[in-house]
C-alpha positions in Angstrom: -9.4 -6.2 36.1 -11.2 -9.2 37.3 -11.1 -9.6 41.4 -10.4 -13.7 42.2 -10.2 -15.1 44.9 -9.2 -18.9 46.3 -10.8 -19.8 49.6 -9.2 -23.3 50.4 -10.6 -25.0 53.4 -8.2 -27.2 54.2 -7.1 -27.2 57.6 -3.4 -28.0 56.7 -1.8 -24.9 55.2 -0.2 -24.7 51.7 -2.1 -28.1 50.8 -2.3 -29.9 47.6 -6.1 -28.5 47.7 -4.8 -25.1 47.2 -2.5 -26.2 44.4 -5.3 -27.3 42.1 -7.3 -24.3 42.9 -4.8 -22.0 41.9 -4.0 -24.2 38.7 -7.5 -24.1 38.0 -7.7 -20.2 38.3 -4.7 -19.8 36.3 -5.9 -22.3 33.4 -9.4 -20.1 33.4 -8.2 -16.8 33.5 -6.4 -14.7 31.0 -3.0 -13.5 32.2 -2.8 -9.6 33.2 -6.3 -9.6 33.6 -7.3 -10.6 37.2 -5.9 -10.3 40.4 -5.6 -13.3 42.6 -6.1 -13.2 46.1 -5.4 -16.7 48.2 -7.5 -16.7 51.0 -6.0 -20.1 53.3 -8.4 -20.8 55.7 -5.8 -22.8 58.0 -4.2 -19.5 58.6 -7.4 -18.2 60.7 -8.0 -21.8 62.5 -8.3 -19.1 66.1 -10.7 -16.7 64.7 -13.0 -19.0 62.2 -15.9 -19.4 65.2 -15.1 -16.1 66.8 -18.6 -14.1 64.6 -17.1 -10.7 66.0 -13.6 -11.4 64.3 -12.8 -8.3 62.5 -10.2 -10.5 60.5 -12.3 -12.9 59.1 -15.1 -10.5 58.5 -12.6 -8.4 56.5 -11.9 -11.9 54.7 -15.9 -12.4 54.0 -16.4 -9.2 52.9 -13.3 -9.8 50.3 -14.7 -12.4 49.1 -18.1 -10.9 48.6 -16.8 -8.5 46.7 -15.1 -10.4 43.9 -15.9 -11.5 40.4 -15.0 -15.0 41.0 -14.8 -17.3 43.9 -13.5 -20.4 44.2 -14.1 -22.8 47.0 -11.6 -25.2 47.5 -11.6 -27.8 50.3 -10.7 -31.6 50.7 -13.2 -34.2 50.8 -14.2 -34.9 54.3 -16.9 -37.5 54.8 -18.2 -37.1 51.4 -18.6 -33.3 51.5 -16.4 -30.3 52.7 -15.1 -29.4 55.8 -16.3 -27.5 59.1 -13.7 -24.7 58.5 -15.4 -23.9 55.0 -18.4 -24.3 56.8 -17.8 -22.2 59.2 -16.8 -19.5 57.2 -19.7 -19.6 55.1 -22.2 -19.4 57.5 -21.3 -16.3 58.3 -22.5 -14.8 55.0 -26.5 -14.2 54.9 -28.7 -15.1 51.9 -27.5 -13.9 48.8 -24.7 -12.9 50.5 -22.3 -14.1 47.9 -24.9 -11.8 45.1 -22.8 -11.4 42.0 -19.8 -14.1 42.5 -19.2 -16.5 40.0 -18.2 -19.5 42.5 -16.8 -22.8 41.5 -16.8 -25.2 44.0 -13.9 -27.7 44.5 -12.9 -30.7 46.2 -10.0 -33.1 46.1 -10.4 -36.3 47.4 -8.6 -39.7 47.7 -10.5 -42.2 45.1 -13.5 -41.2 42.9 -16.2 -42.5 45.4 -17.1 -39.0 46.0 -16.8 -37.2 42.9 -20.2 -35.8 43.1 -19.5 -33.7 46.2 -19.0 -30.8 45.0 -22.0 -30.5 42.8 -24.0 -32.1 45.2 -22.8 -30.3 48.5 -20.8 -27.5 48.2 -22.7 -25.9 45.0 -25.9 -25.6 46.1 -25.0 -24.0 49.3 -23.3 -21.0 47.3 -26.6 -21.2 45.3 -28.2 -20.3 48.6 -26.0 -17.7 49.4 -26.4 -16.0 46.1 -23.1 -16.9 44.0 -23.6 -18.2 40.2 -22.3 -21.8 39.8 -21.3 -22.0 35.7 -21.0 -26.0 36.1 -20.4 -29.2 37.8 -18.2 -28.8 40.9 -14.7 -29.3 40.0 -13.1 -32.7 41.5 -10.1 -34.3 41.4 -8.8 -37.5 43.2 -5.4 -37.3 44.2 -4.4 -40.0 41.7 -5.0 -37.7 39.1 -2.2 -34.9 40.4 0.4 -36.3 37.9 -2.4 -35.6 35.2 -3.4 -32.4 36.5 -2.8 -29.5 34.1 -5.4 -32.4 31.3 -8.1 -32.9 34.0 -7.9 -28.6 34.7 -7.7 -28.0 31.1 -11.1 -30.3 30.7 -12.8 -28.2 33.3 -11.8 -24.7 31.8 -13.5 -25.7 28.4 -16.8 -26.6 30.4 -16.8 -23.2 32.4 -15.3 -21.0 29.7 -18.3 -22.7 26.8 -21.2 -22.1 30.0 -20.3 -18.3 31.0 -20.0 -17.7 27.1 -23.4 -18.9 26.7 -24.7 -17.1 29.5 -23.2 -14.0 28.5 -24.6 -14.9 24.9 -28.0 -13.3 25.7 -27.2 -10.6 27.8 -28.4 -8.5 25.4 -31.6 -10.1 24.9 -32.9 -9.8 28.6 -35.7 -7.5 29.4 -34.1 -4.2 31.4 -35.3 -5.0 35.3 -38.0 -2.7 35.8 
């Protein structure tokens, strides 16, 4: 069974962000074969920028022990926001070893459509996570066009892990 989990960084709980995210993980994934774990960010505003919460550290941990993370937040001055970043940072390098991480953003026009390949990714990069792809994006006049623009995404993921995968067995064993 396949651990996912959502991380949505949106400071308003229940937000359109977390929506998509859990559209996208449910457009990606088989169902019966994962188990979906929605991590709301919002919900831990009081213990985000506490290091010794026990809480979020249980979240982190969580997290770094899934198959396949993804990152949701809005677009907030052309990249994420604080409360993603804040519970990032509290993972070391290659913290995130062994997640498969898509990063996504919603935003309010195209204009920063590249954020999440150009911000968020390599910062999961850094902290270990495999990134199969662009960043995910959607501007919110694309909601009523959702499930197409998700659906578009999945084949670009789905086509990059299956190459991936495709030489597995062709790698040296790691001495």
């Amino acid at each position: 069974m396949v651990k996912a989990v959502i991380v949505v960084g949106n400071p308003k709980p229940a937000s359109r962000t977390r929506h998509v995210a859990e559209v996208l993980v449910d457009a990606l994934l088989e169902p019966g074969t994962y188990d979906l774990e929605v991590i709301d960010l919002a919900d831990y505003t009081d213990e985000i920028f506490s290091w010794e919460s026990e809480r979020v550290g249980a979240l982190n941990a969580r997290v770094a022990q899934s198959d396949l993370a993804v990152f949701a937040s809005p677009t907030y001055k052309a990249t994420y926001t604080g409360l993603l970043k804040a519970f990032l940072d509290r993972y070391p390098t290659n913290g995130l070893a062994g997640v498969t991480a898509i990063p996504l953003h919603t935003g309010g026009d195209f204009s920063h459509s590249m954020g999440p390949t150009f911000t968020l990714a390599p910062l999961l990069a850094e902290l270990g996570a495999t990134v199969p792809g662009r960043g995910f994006y959607l501007s919110l006049s694309q909601l009523d066009e959702l499930d197409e623009v998700v659906h578009a995404a999945v084949a670009e993921y789905a086509a990059n892990v299956r190459r991936v995968a495709g030489i597995a067995g062709s790698l040296r064993a790691s001495s």
